[in-house]
C-alpha positions in Angstrom: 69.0 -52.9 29.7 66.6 -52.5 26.9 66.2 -49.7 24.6 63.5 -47.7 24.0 62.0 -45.3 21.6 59.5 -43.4 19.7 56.9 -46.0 18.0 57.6 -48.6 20.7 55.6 -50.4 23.2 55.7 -50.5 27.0 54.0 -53.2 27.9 53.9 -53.1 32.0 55.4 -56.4 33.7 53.9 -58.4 36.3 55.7 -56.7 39.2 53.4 -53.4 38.3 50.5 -53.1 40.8 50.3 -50.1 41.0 46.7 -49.4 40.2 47.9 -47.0 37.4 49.6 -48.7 35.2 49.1 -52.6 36.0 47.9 -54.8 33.2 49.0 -51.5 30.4 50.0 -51.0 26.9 52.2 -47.6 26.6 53.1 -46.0 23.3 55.3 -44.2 23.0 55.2 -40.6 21.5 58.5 -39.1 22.6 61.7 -39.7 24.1 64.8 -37.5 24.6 67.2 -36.2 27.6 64.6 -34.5 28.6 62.3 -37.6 29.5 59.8 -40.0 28.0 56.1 -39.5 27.2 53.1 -42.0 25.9 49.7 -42.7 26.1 48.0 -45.8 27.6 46.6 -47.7 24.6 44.4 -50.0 26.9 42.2 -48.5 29.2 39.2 -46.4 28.7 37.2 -43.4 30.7 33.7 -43.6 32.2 34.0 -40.0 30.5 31.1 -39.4 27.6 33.6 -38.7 24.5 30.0 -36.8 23.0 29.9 -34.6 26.1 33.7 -33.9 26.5 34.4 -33.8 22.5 31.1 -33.3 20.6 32.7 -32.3 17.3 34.9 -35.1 17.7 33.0 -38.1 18.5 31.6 -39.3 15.4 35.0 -39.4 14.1 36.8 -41.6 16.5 37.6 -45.9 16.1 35.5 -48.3 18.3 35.1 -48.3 21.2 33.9 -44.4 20.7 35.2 -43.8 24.0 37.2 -41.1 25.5 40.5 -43.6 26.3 42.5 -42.8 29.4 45.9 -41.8 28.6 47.6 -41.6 31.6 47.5 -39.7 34.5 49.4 -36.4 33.6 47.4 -33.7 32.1 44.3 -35.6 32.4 42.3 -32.5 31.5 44.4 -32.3 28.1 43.6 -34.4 25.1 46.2 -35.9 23.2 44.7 -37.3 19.5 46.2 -40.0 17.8 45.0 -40.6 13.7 45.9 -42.5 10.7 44.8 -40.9 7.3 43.5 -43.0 4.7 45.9 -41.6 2.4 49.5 -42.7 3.1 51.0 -40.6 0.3 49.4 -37.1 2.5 50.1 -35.2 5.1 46.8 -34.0 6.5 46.3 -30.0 8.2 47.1 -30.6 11.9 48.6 -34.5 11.9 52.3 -35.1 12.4 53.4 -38.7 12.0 54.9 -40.8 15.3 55.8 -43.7 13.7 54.3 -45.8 10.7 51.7 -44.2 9.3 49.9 -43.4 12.5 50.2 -39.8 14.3 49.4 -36.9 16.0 46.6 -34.5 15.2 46.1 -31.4 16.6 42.5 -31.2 18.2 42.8 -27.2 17.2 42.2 -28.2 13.3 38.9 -27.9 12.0 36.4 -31.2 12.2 35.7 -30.0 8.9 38.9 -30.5 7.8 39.3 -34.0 9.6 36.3 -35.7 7.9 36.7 -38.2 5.5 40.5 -37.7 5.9 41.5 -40.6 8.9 40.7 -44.5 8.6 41.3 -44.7 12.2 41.3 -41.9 15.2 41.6 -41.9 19.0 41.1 -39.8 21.8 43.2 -39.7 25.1 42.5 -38.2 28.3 46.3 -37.1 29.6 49.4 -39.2 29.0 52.0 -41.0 30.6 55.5 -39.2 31.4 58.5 -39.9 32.8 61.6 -37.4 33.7 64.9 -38.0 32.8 66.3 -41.2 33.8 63.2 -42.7 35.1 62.1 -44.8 32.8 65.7 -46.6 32.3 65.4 -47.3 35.9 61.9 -49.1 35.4 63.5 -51.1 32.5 66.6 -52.1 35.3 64.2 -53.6 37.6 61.3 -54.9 35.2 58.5 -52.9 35.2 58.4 -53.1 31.4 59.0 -55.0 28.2 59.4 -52.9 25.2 58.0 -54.7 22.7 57.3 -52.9 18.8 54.2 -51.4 17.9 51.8 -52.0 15.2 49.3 -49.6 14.0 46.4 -51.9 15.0 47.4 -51.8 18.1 46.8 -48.1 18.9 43.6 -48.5 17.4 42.8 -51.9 18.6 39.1 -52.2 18.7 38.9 -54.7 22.0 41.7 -53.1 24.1 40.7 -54.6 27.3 42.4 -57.8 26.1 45.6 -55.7 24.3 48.0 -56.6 27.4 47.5 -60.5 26.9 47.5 -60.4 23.0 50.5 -58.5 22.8 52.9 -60.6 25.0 51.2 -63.8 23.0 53.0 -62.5 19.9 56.3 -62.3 21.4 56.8 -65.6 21.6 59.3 -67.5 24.6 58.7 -66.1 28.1 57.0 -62.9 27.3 54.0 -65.0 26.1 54.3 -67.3 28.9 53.5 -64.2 30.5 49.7 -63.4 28.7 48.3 -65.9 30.8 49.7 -64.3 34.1 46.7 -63.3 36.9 46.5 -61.7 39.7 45.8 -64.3 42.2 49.2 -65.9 42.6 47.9 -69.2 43.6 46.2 -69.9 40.4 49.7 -68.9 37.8 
C-alpha cells in the first residue's frame, strides 16, 4: 500500500466516477489517527470570490476564483498562501509543507497585502475518517504522487490532473491521456 502524508498529492485514479472527486488533485493538509484532510486543487466554484470574500479577492492567484475544496464544510473557507519572504513567518500563516501554507482568513487584509506571492481560496475540503483513505489506496482510487508549490497555485487547473500524472513518468503518465469514453483509451 502506498503511504501518505502531509504535503502530498492524491491524484484520483481512473476507477473514481464519482462525480465528486473524478478527474482531482487532493493536497493534503493533515493526516493522523484521527483521519485525513485536503483540499481539491483542481476544480473551481461558479461562486463570485468578490461577493463571498470582498476583502479577499484582489489578493488571490489566477484564476481569481473561489476554488471548490471539497464537499465537507463547504460554507467554510480554508486559505492556502505562500509569502514572498521565505525567511518570515507572516501573522495568521502556518506552513503545510514547502514554503506554502495556511492562513487564517481572521487576520487583517491589511496585514496580508504585499506579504504573499501566491494565495488561494477554498470553498470546504476533502476528509476522510480513520482508515478510509488506506482503504481507497488498497483498491486504487488514488496515486499519491509529491506536491510542488506550483501546483497548489497552478494558474490553469482544469488541465492539473493530466499534467501531473505526465511527470510521473511509466504507467502513471500513460494514464494523463485516459478519457472517459472507454472506446476511445
Amino acid at each position: 500500500m502506498q503511504s501518505f502524508g502531509v504535503g502530498d498529492l492524491l491524484v484520483a485514479g481512473i476507477s473514481i466516477t464519482d462525480g465528486i472527486f473524478d478527474g482531482t488533485v487532493v493536497l493534503l493538509l493533515d493526516a493522523d489517527e484521527s483521519g485525513t484532510l485536503g483540499v481539491v486543487l483542481n476544480r473551481t466554484t461558479d461562486i463570485d470570490l468578490s461577493g463571498a470574500l470582498p476583502a479577499w479577492s484582489d489578493l488571490v492567484s489566477d484564476p481569481q476564483a473561489l476554488f471548490d475544496g471539497g464537499p465537507v464544510s463547504q460554507q467554510g473557507a480554508v486559505c492556502l498562501a505562500e509569502p514572498w519572504s521565505e525567511n518570515e513567518e507572516p501573522p495568521g500563516w502556518r506552513p503545510v509543507f514547502g514554503h506554502v501554507g495556511l492562513l487564517n482568513l481572521d487576520t487583517p487584509v491589511e496585514i496580508a497585502e504585499g506579504t504573499y506571492r501566491h494565495l488561494r481560496v477554498f470553498a470546504g475540503y476533502a476528509g476522510w475518517e480513520a482508515g478510509q483513505l488506506e482503504q481507497e489506496l488498497e483498491f486504487e482510487m488514488w496515486h499519491v504522487v509529491p506536491a510542488r508549490p506550483e501546483d497548489v497555485f497552478d494558474p490553469d487547473p482544469a488541465t492539473l490532473w493530466r499534467r501531473v500524472l505526465r511527470r510521473q513518468g511509466g504507467e502513471l503518465a500513460l494514464l494523463s491521456t485516459w478519457t472517459a469514453s472507454a472506446d476511445l483509451n
